[in-house]
N, C-alpha and C positions, 0 to 999 in steps of 0.2 A: 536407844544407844547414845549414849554422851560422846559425842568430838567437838573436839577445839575449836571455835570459827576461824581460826586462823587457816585450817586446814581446808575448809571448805572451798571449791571453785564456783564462780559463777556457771550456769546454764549455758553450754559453749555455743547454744543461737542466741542467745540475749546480748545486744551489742550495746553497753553501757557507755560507749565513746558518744553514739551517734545519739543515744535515748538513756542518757544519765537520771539515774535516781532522781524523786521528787520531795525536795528540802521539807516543805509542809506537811508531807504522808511523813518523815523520817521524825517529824517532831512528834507528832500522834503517836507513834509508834513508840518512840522511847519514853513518852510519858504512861502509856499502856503498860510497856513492860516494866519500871520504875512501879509501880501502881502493882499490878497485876500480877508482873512476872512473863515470862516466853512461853509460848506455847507452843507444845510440843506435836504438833500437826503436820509439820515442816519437811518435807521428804527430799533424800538426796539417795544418789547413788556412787557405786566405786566403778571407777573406771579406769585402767592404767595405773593401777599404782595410786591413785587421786579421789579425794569423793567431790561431786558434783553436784550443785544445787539444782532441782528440778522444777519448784520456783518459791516465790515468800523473799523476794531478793530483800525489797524494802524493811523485813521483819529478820533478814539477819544484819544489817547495816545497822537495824535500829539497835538490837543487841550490841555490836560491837559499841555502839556511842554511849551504851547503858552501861557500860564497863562489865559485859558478862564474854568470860573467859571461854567458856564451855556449854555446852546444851544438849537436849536430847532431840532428837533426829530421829526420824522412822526413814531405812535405809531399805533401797529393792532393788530389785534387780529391773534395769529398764533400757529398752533400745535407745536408738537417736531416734526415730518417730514419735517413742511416748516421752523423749524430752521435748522435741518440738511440741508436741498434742499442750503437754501441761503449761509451758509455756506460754502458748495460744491460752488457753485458759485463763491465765492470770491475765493477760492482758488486758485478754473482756472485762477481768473484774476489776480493771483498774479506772476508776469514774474519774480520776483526777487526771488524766492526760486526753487529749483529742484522740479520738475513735480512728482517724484514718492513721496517725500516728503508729499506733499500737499493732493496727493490721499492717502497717508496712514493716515493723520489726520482723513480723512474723513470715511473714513474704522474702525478706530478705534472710530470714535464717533457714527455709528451704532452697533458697539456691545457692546460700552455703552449704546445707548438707548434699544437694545435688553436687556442686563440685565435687565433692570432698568422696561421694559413694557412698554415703551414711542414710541417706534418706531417699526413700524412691517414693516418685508418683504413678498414678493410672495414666497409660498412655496408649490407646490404641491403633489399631494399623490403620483405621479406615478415616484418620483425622488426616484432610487434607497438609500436605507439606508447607504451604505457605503460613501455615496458622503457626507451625514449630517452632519452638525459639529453644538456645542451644546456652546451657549455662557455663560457663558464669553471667552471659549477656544476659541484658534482659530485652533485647531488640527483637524481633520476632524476623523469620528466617524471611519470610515473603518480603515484610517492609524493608531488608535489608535490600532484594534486591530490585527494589523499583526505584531509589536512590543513584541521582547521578555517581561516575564515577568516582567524582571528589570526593564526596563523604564516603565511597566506601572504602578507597585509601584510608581515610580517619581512621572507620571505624577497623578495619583492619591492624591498624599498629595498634589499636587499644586490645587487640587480641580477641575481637567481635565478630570474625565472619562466621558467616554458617557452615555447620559439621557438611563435608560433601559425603555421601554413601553412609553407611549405619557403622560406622568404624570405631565409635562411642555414642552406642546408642541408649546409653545409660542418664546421658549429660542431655537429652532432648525431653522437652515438656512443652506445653501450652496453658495458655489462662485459666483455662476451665479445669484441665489437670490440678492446678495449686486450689483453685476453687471446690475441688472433689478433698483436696488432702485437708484443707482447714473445716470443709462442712458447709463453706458457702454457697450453695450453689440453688439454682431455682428448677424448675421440670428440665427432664432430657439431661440433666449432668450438666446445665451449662452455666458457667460463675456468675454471681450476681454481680451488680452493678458496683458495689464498693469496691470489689479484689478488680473488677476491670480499670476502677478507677487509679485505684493503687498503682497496679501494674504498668501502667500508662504513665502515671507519674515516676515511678522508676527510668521507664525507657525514655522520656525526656531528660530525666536527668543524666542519664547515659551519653545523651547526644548534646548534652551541653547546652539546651535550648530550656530548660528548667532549673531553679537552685533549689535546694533543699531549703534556704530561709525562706523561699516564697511559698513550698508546702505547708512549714510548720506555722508562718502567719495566717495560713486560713483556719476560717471560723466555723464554714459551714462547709458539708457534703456538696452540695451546690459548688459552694465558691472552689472548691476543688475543682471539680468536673470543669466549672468557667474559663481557670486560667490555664487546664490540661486541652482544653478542643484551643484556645487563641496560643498557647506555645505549638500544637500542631499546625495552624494556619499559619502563623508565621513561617515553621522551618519547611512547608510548602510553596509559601512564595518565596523561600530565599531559593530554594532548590530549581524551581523555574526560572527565578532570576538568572543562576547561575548556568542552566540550558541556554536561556536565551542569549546571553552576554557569547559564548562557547562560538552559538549559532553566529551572532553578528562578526564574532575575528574571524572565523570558518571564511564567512563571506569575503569579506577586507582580503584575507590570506589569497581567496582564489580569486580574485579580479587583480591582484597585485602579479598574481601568477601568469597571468594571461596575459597580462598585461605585458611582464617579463618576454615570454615566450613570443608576443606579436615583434618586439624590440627586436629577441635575435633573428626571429624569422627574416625579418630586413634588412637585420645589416649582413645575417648569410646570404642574402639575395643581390645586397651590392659587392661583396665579396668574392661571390661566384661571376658578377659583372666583373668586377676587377682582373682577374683570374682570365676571363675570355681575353679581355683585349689586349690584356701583358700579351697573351700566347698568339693573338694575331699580328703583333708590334712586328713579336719575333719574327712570326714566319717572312712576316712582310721584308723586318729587313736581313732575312738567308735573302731572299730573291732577289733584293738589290745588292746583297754582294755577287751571288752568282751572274749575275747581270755585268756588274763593277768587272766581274773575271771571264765575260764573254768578250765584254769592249778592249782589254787588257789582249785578248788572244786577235780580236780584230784586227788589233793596233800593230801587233805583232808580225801577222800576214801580212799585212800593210808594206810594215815595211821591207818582208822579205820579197815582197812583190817586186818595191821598189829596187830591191837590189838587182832580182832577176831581171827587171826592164834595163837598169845600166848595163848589168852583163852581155844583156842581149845583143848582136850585134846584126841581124838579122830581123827584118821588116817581120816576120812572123813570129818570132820571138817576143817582139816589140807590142805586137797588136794583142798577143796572150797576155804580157803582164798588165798589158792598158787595160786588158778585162779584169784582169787579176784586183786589181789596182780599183774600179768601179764595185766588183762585185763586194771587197771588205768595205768600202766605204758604206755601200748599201747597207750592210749586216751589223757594220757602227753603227748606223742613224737609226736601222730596227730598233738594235737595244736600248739607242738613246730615248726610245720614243717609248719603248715598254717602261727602261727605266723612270721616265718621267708620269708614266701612266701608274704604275705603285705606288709612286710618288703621293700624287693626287688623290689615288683609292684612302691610303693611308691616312690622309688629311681629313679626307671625309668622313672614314669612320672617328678621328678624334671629333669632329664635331658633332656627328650624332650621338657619342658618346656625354658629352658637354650639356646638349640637347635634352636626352635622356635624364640625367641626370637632375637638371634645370627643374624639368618635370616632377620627376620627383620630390624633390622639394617644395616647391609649388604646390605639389598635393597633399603634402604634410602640413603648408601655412591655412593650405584652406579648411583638414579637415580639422584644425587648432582654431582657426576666426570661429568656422561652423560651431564646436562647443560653446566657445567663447559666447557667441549670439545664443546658443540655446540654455545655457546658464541665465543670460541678460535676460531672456522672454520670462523664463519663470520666475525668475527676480520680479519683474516686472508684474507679472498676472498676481502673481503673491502680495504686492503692493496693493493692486487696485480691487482684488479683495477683500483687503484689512480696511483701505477706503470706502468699499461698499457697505460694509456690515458695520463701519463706523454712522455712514448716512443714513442708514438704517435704523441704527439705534436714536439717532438724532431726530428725524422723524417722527418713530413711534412716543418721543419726548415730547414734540412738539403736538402730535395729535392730542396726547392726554392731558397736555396743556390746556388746547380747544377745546375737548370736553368736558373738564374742570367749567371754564368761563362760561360756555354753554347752560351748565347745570345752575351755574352760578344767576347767569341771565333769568334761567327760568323760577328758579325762586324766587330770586326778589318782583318778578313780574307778579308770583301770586303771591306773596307778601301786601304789593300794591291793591290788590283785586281784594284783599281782606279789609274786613268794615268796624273791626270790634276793636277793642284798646291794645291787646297782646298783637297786635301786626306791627309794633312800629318796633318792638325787641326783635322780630323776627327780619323784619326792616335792615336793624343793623347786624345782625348774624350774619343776612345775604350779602353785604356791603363790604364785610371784613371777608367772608370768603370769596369774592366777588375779584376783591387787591389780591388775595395769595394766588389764584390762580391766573393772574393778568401777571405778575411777577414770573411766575413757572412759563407763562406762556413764552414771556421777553426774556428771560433766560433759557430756554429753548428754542426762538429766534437766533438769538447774535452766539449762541456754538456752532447753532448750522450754518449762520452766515460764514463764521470761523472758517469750519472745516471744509464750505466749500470754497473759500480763498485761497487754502493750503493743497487743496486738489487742482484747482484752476493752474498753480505756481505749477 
């Protein structure tokens, strides 16, 4: 059937953005067809209204460049699985692009049609849930969630978390699944090592810890796999980093907290001091005005006493208000003698309070020196270990120095003890190695002289 190549679509998994035609196939190609003619093997299908190429991309592109308007086409009727399948197909038989290359088109055009509900895979019930991965992601449901929670914020706004419950269980697959749909697979259904490789370099890419320039400069199946386990190490240690980093402000946050918390505990505790003594201030001085209003009513007796002794004019009269007259005097000097006794109480508690206080303070300088010195000590032990293991290296300089000279002494001794003509080359051999190790010796003398002058200081 002749249509138009203008009318024709590309194969709606073949993603020509990302895996654009190959300039060099297109040049063969249009010299084939220029030469030869098109050949008519080329199969599409109608779908919507559209006919669809099912694959031959490179062999209709070469056409369009051959200036051919029109062509014959064998037109079928075909799912999205036997477009994906044909596609898969052509791939394999494309020798001019890299092999993982071609499998990742096709990988990526099944979890297009999984989104989309166009394409299904085998998926059984009895495959553990952590192995799931939920498309359009290519994360796998388990590795999403052994990831701190920061990355899974990420991956979340990228629209990556995993399906909860089977609420789209259409959109759920696994490695081996895609490995079952393309044919990859080794005993027991499980994908062979390229589609895992694949896949893995997909979900790197997903999580931002792979590029795609870095897939497509590699050269070998190898070099793939190389730089897919060092982009997984790497976003393993960033992720512990970011645990541990989490862990150490945790720490900082709760000893600052505690720290807070010791602060208020104490100053509620001089607070609550404060608080007592204001209210003993008080009671103290009601009592001295009651007191102030007992001497006031003394005083008062006093002098009606006084009036009653002038009144009196009678010797008995006289002798009552005398009493009168003793007894309020008495019951002044009580008060006076309570009142000065408050007095005094009052004074004393200000100065235990003064006391009190004093102390505390005091216990706050000492427990402040006390860190202070236990900061110094480890200051201190930290030094004179760095000095240790300085003298030590210094030492073991100086021994290999000595037995450099040593070794040195004993050759040239059997140098001497030799009778023939070649002893006197070997003579000087002993004699130059003899100097190099007297030099190492005296340059490992005067550093440890050095450094034990700087430790002496």
């Amino acid at each position: 059937m002749k249509i138009a190549l203008k009318d024709i679509k590309p194969n709606p998994y073949r993603n020509l953005t990302l895996y654009p035609l190959l300039t060099p196939t297109l040049d063969q190609l249009v010299a084939s067809i220029e030469k030869s003619g098109f050949w008519d093997n080329v199969v599409v299908r109608k779908a919507k209204g559209e006919y669809e190429l099912a694959y031959g991309h490179h062999r209709l592109e070469a056409a369009k460049q051959a200036g051919l308007k029109e062509a014959d086409f064998i037109v079928k009727s075909l799912s999205d699985d036997d477009m994906l399948t044909m596609m898969y197909l052509e791939n394999q038989d494309d020798t001019d692009r890299k092999p993982w290359l071609s499998l990742m088109e096709s990988v990526e055009g099944i979890m297009k049609g999984l989104t989309e509900g166009t394409v299904h895979v085998e998926l059984t019930e009895k495959v553990n849930d952590q192995y799931k991965r939920t498309a359009p992601s290519f994360i796998s449901n388990g590795t999403f969630d052994s990831y701190p929670y920061k990355t899974k914020e990420l991956l979340e706004k990228k629209g990556c978390s995993p399906v909860q419950g089977e609420d789209t269980p259409t959109t759920l697959y696994t490695v081996n699944s895609i490995g079952l749909r393309l044919n990859e697979t080794k005993t027991r259904g499980e994908a062979n090592q390229a589609v895992k490789n694949v896949v893995a370099a997909r979900e790197l890419m997903e999580l931002g810890k792979l590029t795609r320039e870095k897939v497509e400069a590699c050269e070998t199946w190898n070099q793939l796999e190389d730089i897919c386990g060092a982009a997984w190490a790497k976003l393993k240690n960033d992720e512990r980093r970011v645990v541990e980093e989490e862990k150490e402000a945790k720490a900082r946050e709760d000893a600052e907290e505690k720290r807070k918390r010791a602060f208020e505990q104490e100053r509620e505790r001089k607070r609550k001091a404060d608080e007592k003594a204001a209210e003993e201030n008080a009671e103290s001085e009601a009592r001295l005005a009651d007191l102030q209003k007992e001497q006031e009513e003394a005083a008062e007796e006093i002098r009606l006493a006084q009036e009653e002794k002038r009144a009196a004019e009678d010797k008995a009269a006289k002798e009552k208000a005398q009493k009168d007259i003793e007894e309020a005097k008495r019951r002044r000097l009580e008060a006076q003698e309570a009142a000065e006794e408050e007095e005094r109480q009052k004074k004393e508690r200000e100065k235990s309070e003064k006391a009190r206080r004093k102390e505390w303070n005091a216990e706050y300088e000492a427990k402040k020196k006390l860190r202070e010195v236990k900061e110094k000590e480890a200051k201190r032990k930290k030094e004179e270990k760095e000095q240790k293991r300085k003298k030590q290296q210094l030492e073991s300089h100086n021994r290999k120095g000595v037995a450099n000279i040593q070794r040195a002494v004993r050759l040239l001794q059997a140098a001497y003890d030799m009778s023939d003509p070649f002893s006197l080359l070997i003579q000087k051999a002993m004699c130059v190695e003899f100097e190099r190790a007297q030099r190492i010796a005296s340059k490992g003398v005067s550093k440890f002289n050095s450094a034990k002058t700087r430790g002496e200081k």
